[in-house]
Predicted model as a PDB file, atoms N, CA, C, CB and O in Angstrom, pLDDT in the B-factor column:
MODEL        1                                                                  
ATOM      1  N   UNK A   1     -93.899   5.738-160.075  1.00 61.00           N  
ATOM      2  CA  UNK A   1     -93.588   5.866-158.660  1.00 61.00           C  
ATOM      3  C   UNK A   1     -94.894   5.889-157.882  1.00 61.00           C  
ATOM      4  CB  UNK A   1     -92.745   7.144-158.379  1.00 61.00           C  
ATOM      5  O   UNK A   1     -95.978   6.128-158.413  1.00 61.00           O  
ATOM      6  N   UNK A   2     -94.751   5.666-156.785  1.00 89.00           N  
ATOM      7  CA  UNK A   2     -96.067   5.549-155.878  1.00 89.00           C  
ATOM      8  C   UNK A   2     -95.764   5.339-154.569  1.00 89.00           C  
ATOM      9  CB  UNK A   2     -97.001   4.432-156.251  1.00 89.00           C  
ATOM     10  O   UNK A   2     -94.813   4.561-154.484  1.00 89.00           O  
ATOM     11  N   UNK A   3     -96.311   5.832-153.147  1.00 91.00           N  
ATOM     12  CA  UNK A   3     -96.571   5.799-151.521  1.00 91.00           C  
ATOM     13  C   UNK A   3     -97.373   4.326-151.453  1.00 91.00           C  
ATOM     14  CB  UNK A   3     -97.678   7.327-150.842  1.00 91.00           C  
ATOM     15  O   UNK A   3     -98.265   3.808-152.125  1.00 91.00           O  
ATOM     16  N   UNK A   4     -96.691   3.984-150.445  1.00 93.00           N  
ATOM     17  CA  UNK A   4     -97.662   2.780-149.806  1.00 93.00           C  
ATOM     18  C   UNK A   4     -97.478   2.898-148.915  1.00 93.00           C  
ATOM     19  CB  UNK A   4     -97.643   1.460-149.988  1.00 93.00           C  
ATOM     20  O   UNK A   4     -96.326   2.956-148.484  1.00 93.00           O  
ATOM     21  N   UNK A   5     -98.741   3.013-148.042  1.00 95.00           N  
ATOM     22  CA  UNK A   5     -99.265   3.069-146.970  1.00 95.00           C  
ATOM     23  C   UNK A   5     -99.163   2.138-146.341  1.00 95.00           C  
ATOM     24  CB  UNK A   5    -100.219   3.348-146.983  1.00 95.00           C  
ATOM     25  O   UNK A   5     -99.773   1.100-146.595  1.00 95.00           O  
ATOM     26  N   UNK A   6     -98.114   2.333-145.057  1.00 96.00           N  
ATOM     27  CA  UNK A   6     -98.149   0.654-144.005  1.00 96.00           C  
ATOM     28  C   UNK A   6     -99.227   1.170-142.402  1.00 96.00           C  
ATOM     29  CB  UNK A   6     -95.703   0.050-143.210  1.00 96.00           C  
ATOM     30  O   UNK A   6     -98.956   0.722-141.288  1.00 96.00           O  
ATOM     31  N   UNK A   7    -100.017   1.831-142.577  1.00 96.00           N  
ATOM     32  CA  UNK A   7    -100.643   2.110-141.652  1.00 96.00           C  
ATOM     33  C   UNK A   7    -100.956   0.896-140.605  1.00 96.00           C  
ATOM     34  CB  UNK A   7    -101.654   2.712-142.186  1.00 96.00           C  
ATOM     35  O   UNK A   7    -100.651   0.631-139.443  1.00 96.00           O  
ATOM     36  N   UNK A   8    -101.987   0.105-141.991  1.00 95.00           N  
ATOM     37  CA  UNK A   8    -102.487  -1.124-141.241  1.00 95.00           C  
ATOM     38  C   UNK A   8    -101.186  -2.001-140.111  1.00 95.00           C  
ATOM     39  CB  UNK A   8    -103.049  -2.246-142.614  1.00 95.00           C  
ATOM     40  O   UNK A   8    -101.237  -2.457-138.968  1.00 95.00           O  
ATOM     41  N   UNK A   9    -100.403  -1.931-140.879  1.00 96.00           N  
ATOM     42  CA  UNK A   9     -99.044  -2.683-140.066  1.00 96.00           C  
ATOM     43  C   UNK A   9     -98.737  -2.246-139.183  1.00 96.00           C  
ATOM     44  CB  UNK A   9     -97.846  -2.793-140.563  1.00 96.00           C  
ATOM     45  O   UNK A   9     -98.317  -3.071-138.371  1.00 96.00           O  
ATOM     46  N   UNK A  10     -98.715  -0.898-138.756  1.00 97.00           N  
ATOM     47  CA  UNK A  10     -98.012  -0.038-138.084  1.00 97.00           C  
ATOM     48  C   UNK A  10     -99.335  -0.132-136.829  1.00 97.00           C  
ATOM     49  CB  UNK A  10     -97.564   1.533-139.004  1.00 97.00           C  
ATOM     50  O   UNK A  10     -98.839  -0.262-135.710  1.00 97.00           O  
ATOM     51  N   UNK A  11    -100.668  -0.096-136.817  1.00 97.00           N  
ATOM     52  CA  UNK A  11    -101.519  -0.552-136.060  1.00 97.00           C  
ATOM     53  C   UNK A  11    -101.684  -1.782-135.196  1.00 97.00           C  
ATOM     54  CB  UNK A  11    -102.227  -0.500-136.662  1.00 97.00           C  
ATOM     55  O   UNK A  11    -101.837  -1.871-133.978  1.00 97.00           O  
ATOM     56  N   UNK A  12    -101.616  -2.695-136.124  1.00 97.00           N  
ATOM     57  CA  UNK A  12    -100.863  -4.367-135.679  1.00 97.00           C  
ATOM     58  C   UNK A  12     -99.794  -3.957-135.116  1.00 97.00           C  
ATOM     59  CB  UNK A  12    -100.358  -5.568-136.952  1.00 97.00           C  
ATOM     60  O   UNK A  12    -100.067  -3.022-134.364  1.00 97.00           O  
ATOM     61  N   UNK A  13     -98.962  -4.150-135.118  1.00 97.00           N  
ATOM     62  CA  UNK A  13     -97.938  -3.776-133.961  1.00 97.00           C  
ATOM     63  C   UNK A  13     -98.292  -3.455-132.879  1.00 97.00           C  
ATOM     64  CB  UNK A  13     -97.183  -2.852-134.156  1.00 97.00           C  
ATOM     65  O   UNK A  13     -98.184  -4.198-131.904  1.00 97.00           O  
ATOM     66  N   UNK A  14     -98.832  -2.176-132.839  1.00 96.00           N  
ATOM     67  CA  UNK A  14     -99.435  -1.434-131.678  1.00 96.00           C  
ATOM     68  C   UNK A  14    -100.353  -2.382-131.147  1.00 96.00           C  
ATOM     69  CB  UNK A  14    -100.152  -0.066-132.035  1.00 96.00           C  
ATOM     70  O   UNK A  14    -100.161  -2.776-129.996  1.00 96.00           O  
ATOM     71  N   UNK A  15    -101.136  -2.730-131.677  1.00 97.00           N  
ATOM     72  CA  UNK A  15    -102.939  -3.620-131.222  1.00 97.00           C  
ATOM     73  C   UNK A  15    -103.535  -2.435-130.613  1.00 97.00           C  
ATOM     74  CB  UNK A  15    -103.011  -5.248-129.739  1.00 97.00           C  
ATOM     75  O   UNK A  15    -103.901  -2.186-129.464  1.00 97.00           O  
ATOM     76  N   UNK A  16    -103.529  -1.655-131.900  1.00 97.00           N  
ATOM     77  CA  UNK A  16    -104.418  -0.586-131.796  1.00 97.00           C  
ATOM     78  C   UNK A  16    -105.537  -0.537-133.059  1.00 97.00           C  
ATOM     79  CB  UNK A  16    -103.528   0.718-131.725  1.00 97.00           C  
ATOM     80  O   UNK A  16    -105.068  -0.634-134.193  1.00 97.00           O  
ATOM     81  N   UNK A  17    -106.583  -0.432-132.951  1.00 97.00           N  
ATOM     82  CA  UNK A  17    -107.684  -0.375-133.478  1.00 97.00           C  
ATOM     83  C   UNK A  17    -107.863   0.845-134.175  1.00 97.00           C  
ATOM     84  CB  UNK A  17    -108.565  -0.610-132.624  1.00 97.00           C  
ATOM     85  O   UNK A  17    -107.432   1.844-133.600  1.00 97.00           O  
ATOM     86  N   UNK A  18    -108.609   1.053-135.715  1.00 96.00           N  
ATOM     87  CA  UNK A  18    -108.533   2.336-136.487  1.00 96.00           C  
ATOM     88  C   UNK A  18    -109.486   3.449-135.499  1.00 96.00           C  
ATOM     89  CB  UNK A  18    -109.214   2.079-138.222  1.00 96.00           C  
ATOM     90  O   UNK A  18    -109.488   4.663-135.702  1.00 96.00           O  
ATOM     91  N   UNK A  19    -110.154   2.876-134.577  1.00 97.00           N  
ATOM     92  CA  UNK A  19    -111.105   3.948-133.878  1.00 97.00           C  
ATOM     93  C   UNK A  19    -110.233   4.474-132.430  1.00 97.00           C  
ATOM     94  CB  UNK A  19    -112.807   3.114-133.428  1.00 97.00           C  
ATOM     95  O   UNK A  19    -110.354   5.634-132.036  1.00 97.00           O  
ATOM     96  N   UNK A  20    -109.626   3.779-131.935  1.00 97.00           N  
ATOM     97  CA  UNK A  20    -108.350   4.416-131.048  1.00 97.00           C  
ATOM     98  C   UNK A  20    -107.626   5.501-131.695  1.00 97.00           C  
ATOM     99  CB  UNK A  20    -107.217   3.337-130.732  1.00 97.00           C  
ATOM    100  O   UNK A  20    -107.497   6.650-131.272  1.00 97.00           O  
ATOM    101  N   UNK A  21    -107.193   5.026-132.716  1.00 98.00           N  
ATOM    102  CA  UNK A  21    -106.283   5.968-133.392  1.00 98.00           C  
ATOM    103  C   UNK A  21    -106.698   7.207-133.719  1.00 98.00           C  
ATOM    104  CB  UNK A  21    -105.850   5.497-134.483  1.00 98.00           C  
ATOM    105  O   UNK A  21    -106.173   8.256-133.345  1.00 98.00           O  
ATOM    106  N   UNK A  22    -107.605   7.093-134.391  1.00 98.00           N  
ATOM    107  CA  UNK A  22    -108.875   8.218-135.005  1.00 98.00           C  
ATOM    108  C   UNK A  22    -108.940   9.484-134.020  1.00 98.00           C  
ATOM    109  CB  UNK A  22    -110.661   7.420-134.992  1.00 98.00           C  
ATOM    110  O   UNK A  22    -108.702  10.655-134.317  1.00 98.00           O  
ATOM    111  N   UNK A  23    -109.467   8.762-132.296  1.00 98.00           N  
ATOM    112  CA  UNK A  23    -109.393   9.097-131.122  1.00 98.00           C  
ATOM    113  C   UNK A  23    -108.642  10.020-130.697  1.00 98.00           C  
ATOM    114  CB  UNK A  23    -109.208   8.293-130.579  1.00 98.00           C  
ATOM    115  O   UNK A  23    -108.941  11.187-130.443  1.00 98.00           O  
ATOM    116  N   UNK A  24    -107.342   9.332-130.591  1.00 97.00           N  
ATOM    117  CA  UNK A  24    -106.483   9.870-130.358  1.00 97.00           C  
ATOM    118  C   UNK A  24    -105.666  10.749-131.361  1.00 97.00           C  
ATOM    119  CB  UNK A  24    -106.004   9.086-129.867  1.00 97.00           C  
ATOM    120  O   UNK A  24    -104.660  11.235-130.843  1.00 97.00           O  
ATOM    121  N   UNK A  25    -105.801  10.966-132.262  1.00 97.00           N  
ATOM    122  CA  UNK A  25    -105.187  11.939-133.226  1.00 97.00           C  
ATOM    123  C   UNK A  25    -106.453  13.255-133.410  1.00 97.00           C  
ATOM    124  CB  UNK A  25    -104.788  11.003-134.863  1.00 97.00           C  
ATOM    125  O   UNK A  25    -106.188  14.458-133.409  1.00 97.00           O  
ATOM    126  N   UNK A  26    -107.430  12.835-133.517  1.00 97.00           N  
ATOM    127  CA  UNK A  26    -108.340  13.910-133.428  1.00 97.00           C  
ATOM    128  C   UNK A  26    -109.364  14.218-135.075  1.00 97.00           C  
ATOM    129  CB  UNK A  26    -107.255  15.281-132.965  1.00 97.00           C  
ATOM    130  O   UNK A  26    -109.917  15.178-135.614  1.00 97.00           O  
ATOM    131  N   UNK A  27    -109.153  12.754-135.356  1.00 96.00           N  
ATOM    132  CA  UNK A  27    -109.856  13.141-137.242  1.00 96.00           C  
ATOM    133  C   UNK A  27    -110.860  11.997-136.959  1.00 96.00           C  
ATOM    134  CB  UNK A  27    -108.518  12.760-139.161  1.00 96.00           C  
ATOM    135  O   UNK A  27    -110.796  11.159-136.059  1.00 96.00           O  
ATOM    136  N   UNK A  28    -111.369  12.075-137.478  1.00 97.00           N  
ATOM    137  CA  UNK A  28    -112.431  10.663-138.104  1.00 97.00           C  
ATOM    138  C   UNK A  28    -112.336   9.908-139.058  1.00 97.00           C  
ATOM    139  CB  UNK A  28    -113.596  10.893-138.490  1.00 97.00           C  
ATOM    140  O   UNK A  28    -111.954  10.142-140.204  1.00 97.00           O  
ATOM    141  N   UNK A  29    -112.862   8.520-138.359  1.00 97.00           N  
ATOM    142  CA  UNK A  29    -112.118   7.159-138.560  1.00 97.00           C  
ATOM    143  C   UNK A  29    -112.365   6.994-139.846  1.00 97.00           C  
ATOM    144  CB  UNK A  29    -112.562   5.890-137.712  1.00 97.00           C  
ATOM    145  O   UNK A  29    -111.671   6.068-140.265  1.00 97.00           O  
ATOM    146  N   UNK A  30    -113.088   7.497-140.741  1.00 97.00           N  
ATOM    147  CA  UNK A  30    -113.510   7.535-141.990  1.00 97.00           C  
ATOM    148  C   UNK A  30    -111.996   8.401-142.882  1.00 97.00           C  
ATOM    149  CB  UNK A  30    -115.179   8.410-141.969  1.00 97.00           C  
ATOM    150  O   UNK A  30    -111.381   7.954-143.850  1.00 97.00           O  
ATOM    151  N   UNK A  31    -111.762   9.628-142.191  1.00 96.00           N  
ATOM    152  CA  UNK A  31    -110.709   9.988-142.613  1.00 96.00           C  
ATOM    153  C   UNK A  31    -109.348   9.129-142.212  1.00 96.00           C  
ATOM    154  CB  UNK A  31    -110.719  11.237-142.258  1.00 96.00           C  
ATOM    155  O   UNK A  31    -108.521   8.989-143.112  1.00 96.00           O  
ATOM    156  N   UNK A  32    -109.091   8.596-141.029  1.00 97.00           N  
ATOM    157  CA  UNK A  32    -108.113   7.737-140.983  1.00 97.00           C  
ATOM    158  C   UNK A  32    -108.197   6.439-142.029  1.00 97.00           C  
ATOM    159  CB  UNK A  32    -108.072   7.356-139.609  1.00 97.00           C  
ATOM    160  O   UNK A  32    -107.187   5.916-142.500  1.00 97.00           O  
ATOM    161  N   UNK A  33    -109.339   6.072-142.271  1.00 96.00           N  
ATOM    162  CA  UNK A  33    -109.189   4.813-142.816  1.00 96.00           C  
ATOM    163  C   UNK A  33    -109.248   4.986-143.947  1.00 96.00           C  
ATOM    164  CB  UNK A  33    -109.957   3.885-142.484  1.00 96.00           C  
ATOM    165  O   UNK A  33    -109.030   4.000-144.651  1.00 96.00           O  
ATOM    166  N   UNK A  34    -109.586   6.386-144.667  1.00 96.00           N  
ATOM    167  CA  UNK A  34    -108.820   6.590-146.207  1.00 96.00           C  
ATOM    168  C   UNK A  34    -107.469   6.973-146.398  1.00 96.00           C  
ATOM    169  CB  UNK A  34    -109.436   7.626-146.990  1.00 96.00           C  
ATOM    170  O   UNK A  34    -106.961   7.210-147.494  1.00 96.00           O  
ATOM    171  N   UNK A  35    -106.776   7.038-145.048  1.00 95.00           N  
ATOM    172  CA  UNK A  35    -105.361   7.186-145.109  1.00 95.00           C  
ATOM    173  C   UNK A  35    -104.874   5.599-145.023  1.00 95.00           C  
ATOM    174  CB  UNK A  35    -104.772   8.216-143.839  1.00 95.00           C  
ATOM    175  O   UNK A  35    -104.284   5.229-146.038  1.00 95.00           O  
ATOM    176  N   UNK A  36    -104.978   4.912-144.303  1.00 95.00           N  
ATOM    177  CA  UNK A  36    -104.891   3.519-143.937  1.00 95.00           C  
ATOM    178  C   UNK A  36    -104.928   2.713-145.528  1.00 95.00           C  
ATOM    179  CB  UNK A  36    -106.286   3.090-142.796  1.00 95.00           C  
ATOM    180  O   UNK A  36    -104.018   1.993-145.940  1.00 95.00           O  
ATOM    181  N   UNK A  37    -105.959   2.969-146.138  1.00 94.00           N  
ATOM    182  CA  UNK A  37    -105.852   2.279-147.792  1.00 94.00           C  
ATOM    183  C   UNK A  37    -105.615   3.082-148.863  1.00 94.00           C  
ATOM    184  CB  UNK A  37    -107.126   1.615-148.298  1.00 94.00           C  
ATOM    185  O   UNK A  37    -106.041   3.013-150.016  1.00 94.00           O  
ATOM    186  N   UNK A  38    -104.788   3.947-148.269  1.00 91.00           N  
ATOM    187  CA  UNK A  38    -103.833   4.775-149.351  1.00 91.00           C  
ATOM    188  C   UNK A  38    -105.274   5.461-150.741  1.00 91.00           C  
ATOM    189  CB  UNK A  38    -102.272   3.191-150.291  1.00 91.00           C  
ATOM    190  O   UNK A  38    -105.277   5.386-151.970  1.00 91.00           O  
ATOM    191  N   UNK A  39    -106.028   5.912-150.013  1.00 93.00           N  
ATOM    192  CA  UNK A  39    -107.213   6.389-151.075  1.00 93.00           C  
ATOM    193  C   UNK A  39    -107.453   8.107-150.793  1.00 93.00           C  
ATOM    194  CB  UNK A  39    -108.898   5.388-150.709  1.00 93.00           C  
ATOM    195  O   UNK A  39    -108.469   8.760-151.030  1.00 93.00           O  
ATOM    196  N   UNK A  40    -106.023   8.619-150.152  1.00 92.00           N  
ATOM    197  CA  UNK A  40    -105.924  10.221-150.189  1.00 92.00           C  
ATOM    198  C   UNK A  40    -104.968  10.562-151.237  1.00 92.00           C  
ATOM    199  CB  UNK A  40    -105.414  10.906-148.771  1.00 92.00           C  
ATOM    200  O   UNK A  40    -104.490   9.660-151.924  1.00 92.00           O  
ATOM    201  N   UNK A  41    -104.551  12.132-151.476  1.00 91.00           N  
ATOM    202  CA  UNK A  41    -103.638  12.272-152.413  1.00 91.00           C  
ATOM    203  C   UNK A  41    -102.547  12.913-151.533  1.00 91.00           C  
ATOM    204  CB  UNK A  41    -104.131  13.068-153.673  1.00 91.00           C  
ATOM    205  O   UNK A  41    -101.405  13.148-151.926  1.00 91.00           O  
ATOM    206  N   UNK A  42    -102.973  13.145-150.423  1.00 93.00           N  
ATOM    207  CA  UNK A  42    -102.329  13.803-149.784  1.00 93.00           C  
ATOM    208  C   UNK A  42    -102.036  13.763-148.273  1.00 93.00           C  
ATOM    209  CB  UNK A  42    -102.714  14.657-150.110  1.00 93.00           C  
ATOM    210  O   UNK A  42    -102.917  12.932-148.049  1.00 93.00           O  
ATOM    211  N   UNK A  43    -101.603  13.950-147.272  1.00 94.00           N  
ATOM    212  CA  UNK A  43    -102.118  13.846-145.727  1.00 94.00           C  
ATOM    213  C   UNK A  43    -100.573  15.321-145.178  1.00 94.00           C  
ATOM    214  CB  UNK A  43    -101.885  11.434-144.797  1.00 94.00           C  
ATOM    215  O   UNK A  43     -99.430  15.467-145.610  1.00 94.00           O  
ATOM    216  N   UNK A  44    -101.418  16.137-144.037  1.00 96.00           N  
ATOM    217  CA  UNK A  44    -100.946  17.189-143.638  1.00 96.00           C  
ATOM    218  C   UNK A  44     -99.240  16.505-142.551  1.00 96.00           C  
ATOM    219  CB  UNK A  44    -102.426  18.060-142.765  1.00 96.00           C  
ATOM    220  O   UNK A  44     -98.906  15.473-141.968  1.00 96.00           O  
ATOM    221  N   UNK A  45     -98.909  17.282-142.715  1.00 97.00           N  
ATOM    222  CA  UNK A  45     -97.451  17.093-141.694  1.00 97.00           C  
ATOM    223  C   UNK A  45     -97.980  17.032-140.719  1.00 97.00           C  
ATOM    224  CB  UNK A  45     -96.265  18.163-141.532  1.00 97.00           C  
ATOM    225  O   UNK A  45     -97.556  16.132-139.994  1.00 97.00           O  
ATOM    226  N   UNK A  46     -98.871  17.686-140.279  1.00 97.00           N  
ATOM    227  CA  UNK A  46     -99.457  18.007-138.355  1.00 97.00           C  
ATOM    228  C   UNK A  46    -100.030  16.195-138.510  1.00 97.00           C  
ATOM    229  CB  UNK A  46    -101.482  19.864-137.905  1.00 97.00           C  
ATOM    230  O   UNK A  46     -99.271  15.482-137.854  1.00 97.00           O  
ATOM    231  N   UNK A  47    -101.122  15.406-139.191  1.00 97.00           N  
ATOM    232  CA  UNK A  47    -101.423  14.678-139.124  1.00 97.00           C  
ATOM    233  C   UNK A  47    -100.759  13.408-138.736  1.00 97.00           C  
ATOM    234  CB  UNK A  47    -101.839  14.857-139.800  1.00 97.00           C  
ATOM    235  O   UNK A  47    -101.116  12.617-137.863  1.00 97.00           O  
ATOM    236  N   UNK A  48     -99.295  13.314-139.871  1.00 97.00           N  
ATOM    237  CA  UNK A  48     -98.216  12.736-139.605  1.00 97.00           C  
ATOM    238  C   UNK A  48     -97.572  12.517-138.518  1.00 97.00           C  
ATOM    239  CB  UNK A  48     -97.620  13.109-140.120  1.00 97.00           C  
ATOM    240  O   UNK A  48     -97.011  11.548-138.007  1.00 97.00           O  
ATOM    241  N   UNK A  49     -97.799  13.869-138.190  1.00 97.00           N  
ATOM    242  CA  UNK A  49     -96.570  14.026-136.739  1.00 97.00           C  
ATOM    243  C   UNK A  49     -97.712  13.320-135.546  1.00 97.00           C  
ATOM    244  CB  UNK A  49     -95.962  16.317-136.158  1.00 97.00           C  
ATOM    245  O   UNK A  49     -97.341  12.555-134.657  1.00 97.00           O  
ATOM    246  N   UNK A  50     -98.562  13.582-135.669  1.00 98.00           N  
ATOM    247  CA  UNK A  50     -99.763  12.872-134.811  1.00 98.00           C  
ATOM    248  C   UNK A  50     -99.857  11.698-134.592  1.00 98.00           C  
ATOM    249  CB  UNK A  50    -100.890  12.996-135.226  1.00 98.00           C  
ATOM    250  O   UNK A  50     -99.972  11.240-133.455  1.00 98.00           O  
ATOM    251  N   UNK A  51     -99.806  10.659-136.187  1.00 98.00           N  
ATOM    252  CA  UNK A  51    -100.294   9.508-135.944  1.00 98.00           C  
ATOM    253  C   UNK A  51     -98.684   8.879-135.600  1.00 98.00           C  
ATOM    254  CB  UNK A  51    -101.300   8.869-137.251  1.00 98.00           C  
ATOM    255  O   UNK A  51     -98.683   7.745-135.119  1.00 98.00           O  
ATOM    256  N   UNK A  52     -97.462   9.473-135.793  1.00 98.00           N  
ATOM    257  CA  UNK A  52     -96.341   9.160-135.401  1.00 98.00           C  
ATOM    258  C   UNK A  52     -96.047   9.184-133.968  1.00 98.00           C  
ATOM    259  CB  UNK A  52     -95.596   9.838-136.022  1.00 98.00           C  
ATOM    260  O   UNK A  52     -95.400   8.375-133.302  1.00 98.00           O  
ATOM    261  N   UNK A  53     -96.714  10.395-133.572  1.00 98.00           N  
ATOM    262  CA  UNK A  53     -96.611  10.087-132.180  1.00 98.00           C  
ATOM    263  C   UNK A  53     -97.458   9.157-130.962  1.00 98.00           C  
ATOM    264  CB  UNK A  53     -96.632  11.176-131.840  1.00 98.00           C  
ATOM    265  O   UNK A  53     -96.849   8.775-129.963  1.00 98.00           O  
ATOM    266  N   UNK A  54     -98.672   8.898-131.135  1.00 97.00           N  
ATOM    267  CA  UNK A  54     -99.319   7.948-130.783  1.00 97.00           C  
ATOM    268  C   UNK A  54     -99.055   6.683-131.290  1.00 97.00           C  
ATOM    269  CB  UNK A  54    -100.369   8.230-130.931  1.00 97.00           C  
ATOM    270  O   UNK A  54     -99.171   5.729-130.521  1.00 97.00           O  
ATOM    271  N   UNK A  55     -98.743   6.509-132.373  1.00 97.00           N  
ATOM    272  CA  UNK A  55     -97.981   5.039-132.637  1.00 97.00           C  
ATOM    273  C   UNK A  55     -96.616   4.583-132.704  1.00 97.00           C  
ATOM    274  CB  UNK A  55     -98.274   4.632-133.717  1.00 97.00           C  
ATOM    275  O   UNK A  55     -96.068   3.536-133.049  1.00 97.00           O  
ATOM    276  N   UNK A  56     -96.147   5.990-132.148  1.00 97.00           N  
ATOM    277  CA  UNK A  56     -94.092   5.657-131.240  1.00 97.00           C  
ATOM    278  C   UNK A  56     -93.578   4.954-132.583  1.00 97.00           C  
ATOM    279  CB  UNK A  56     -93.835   3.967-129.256  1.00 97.00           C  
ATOM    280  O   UNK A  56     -92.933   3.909-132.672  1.00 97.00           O  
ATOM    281  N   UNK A  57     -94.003   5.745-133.545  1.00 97.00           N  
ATOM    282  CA  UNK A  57     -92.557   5.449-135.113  1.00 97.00           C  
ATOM    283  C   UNK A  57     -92.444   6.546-135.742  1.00 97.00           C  
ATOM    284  CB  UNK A  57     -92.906   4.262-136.607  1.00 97.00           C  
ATOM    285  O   UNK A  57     -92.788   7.571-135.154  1.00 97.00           O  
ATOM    286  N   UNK A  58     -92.012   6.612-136.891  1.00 97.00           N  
ATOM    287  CA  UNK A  58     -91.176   7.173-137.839  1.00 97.00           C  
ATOM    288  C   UNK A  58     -91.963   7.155-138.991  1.00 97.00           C  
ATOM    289  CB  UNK A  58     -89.888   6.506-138.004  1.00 97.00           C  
ATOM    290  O   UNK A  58     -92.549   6.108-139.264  1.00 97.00           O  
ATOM    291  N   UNK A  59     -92.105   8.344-139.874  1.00 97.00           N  
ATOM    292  CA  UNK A  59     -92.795   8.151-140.692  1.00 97.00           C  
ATOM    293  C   UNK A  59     -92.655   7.059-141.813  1.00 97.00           C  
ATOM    294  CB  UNK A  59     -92.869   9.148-141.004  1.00 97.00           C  
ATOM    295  O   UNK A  59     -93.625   6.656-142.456  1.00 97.00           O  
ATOM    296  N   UNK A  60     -91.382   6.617-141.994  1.00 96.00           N  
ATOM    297  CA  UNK A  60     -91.266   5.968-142.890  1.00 96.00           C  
ATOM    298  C   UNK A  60     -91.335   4.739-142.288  1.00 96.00           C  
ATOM    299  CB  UNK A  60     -90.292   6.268-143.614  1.00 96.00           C  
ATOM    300  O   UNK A  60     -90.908   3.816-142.981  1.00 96.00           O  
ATOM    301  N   UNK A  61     -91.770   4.445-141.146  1.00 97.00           N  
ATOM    302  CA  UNK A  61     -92.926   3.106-140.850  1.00 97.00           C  
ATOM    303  C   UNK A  61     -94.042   3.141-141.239  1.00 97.00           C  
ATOM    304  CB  UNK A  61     -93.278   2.783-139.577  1.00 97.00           C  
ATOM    305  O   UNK A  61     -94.847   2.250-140.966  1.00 97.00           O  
ATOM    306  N   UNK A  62     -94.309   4.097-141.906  1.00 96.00           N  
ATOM    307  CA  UNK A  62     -96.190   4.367-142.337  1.00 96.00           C  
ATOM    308  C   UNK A  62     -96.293   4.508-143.717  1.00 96.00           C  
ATOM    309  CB  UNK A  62     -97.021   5.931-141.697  1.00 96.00           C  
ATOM    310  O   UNK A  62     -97.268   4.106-144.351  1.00 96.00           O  
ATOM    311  N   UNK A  63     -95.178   5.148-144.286  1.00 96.00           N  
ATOM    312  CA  UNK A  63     -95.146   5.436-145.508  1.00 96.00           C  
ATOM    313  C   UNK A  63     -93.685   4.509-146.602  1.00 96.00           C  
ATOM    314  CB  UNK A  63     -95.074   7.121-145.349  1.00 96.00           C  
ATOM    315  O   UNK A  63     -92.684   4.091-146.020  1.00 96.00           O  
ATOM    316  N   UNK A  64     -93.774   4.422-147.409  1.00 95.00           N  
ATOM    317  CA  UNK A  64     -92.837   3.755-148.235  1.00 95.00           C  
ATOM    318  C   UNK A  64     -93.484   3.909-149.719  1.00 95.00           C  
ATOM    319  CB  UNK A  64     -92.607   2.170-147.734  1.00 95.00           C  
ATOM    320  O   UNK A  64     -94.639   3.895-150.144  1.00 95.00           O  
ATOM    321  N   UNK A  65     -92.037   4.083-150.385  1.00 94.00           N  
ATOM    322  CA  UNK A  65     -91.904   4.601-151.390  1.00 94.00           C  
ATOM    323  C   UNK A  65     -91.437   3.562-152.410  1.00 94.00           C  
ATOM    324  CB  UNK A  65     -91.164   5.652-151.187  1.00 94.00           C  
ATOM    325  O   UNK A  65     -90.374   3.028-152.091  1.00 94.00           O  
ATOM    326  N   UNK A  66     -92.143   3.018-153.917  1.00 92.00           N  
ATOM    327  CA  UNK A  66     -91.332   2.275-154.649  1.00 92.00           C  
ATOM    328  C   UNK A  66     -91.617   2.689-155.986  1.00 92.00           C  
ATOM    329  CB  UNK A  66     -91.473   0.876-154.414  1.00 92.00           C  
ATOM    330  O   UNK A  66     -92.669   3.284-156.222  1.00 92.00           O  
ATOM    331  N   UNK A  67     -90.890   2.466-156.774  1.00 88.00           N  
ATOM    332  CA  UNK A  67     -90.896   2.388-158.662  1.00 88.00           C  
ATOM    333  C   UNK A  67     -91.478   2.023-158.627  1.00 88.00           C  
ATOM    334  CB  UNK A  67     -90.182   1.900-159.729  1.00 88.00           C  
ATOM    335  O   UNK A  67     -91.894   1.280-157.738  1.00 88.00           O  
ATOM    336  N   UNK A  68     -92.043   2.407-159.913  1.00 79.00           N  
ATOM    337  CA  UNK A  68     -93.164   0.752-161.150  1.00 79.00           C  
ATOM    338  C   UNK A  68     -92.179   1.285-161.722  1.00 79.00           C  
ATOM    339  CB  UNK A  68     -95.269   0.607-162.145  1.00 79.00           C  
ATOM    340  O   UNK A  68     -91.616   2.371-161.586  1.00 79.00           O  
ATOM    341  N   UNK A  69     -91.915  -0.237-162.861  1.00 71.00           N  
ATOM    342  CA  UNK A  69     -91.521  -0.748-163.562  1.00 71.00           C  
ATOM    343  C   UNK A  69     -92.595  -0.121-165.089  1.00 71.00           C  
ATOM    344  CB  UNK A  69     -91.428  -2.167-162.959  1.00 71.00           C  
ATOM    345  O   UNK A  69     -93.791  -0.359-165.260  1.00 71.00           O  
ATOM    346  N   UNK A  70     -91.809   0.582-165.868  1.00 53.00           N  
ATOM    347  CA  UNK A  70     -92.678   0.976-166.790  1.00 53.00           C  
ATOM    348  C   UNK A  70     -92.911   0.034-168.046  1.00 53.00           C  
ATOM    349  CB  UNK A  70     -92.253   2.220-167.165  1.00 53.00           C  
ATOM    350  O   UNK A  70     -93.708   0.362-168.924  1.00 53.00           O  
TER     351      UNK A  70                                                      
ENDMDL                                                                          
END                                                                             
């Protein structure tokens, strides 16, 4: 099982840039953009609710969930 991160997508849409976002949520773009290529283990609910609300979706526009095939 594994998260995939649709950040990048969810930005495109917007035509919002990782340093807007960063901005406006209040972390650094270094930390956004290890969320963006799925290279955290983790990310806080407050964060979530943040980048959900500046980018007007749902978490599960950002996040998605699939099997591997073992």
């Amino acid at each position: 099982m594994r998260i995939i991160v649709n950040l990048d997508v969810m930005l495109a849409r917007r035509k919002m840039r990782l340093k807007e976002l960063a901005a406006a949520i209040g972390i650094s773009e270094q930390n956004v953009s290890l969320i963006k290529t799925g290279k955290v283990k983790g990310i806080r609910f407050e964060t979530l609710c943040k980048i959900c609300d500046v980018l007007d979706c749902q978490p599960a526009d950002i996040l998605e969930f699939t099997r591997e095939d073992a």
